[in-house]
Residue, then its C-alpha position, 0 to 999 in steps of 0.5 A: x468237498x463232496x459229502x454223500x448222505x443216504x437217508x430213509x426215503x420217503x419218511x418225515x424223519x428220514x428226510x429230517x435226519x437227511x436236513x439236520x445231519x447235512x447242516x451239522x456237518x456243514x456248520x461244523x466240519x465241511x462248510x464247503x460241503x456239496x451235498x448228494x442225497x440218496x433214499x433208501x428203502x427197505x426190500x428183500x435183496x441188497x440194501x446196500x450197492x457198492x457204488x453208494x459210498x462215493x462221496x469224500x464224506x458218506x453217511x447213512x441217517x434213520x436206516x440200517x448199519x453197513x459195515x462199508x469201509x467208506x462209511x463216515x457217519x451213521x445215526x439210527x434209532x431202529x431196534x433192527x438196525x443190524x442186518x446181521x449178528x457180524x455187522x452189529x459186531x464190526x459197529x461195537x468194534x468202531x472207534x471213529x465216534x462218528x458211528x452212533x446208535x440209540x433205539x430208546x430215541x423217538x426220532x433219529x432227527x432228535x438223536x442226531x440233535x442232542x449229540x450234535x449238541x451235547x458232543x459236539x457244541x452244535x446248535x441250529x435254533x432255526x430248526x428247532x421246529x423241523x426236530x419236534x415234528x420229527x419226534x411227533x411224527x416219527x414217535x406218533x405223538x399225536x393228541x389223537x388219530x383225527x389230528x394224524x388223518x386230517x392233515x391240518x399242520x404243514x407238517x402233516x401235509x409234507x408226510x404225505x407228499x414225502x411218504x406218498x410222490x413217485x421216485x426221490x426228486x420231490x424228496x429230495x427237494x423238500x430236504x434242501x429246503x428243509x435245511x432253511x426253510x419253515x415247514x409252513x413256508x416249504x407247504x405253501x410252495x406251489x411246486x409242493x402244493x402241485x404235488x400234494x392236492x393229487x395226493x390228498x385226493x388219494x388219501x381221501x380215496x384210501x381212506x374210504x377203501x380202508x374203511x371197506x376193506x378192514x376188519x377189526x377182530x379181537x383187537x386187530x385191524x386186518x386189510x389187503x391192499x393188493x388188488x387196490x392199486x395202492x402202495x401206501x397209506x396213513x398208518x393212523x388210519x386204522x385207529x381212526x375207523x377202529x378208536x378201540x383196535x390195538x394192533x394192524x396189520x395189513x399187505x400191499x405192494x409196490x414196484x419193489x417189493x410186497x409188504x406186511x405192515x404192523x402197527x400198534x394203536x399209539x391211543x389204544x385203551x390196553x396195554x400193548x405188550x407185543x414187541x412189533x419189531x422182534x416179531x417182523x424179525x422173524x420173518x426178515x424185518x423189523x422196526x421199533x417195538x410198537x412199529x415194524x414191516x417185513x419186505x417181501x420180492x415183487x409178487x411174493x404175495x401169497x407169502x406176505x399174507x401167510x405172514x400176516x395171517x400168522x402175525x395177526x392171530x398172534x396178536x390176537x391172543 
């Protein structure tokens, strides 16, 4: 039996969900499953080919609804988790069971935890550490920003290589080995490690361009990374050169798309009352209430930063 399970690419908890959804399906219905992994990223054009759903079994975790009748199962957690008013309709419409969906969950690898448990009598003790960093991370649990940009847990240092390595190999690699190995054990690997230290540097090199780029004004920290040949960055390095901002948001670019990314500081000493999420919505995106990005096409950039400059001095007031 050949299962396909289309996760978030590039995302600690898309990748998790990826681990723990594939060991669920494995240990209670399919334990004959051969898994096919495929990542997903957000962008401005198709989200979903016709030739994704070819497995006997497909499911999506951590990203969007598709109306597809060959979808299986589906987990998310995302306030924009429907691309249009028709596709949350066919959802409300589903009677499988096998279609689940719970935005006040910090993880989608947590979500799919508790109803493999709590519906269908699923445990896996063993993973029990891989669901609670999936909650920090996914929910920016962290004591403070220091521990989110220094890196010091193998959790951490396996965002980086998940966020920051090229294509979906090494991606999809790490969620094999999610499936049974220790993250400590998964970190020390030599083929991860050879992919981690060229990225640290990078993430010391971002770090330094952030803090030359960025300013903060009444609360908001705003960057441009277009011209910095950088596609990515640690979200929390904000707060941690402006412990006292409330909000980002910054541009960049990638080989498949331009982006606008906002985030609140998960620290921050006021209230932060914006709903990042229905803001990015308006203008094509989404995410999670303290969390969200719009995806632009490859060299829309004055569009992006018209956005960014309007999001910015709304959050600014």
């Amino acid at each position: 039996m050949r299962a396909r399970i289309l996760y978030h690419d590039h995302c600690f908890d898309g990748a998790a969900s990826a681990a723990f959804f594939s060991r669920f399906l494995e240990g209670k219905f399919h334990p004959d499953a051969q898994f096919e992994f495929t990542g997903l990223a957000h962008k401005a054009s198709q989200l979903f080919e016709p030739n994704l759903f070819d497995g006997d079994v497909n499911a999506i975790v951590d990203f969007k609804y598709s109306t597809d009748p060959r979808l299986t199962w589906w987990f998310d957690h995302h306030q924009s988790a429907f691309l249009t008013p028709e596709d949350a309709e066919h959802f409300r419409r589903d009677t499988s069971g096998q279609k689940m969906y719970d935005p006040s969950f910090k993880s989608c690898t947590m979500y799919i935890a508790t109803v493999a448990r709590e519906r269908f009598g699923y445990a896996a003790p063993d993973l029990a550490e891989l669901v609670s960093w999936a909650d920090i991370i996914d929910g920016a649990q962290y004591a403070n920003a220091k521990e989110a940009v220094e890196l010091r847990e193998p959790a951490m240092r396996l965002t980086l290589v998940i966020e920051g390595s090229k294509g979906s190999d090494t991606v999809q690699k790490i969620i094999r080995m999610m499936r049974r190995r220790s993250l400590a054990d998964i970190d020390a690997d030599p083929a991860i490690q050879t992919v981690y230290q060229p990225l640290y540097e990078g993430h010391l090199k971002s770090l330094e361009i952030i803090r030359k780029q960025a300013r903060c004004e009444d609360g908001v920290v705003c960057f441009d990374l277009v011209d910095q040949n950088l596609e990515g960055y640690n979200k929390f390095i904000p707060y941690y050169l402006f412990p006292h901002s409330v909000y980002t948001v910054s541009v960049l670019t990638s080989s498949f798309r331009t982006k606008v990314s906002v985030g609140s500081n998960p620290w921050a000493e006021v209230s932060v009352d914006h709903n990042l999420a229905s803001i990015c919505e308006r203008y094509g995106g989404g995410g999670h209430p303290r969390v969200g990005a719009i995806s632009f096409e490859v060299g829309a950039v004055e569009q992006a930063r018209k956005a960014a400059a309007e999001i910015a001095a709304e959050l600014k007031t």
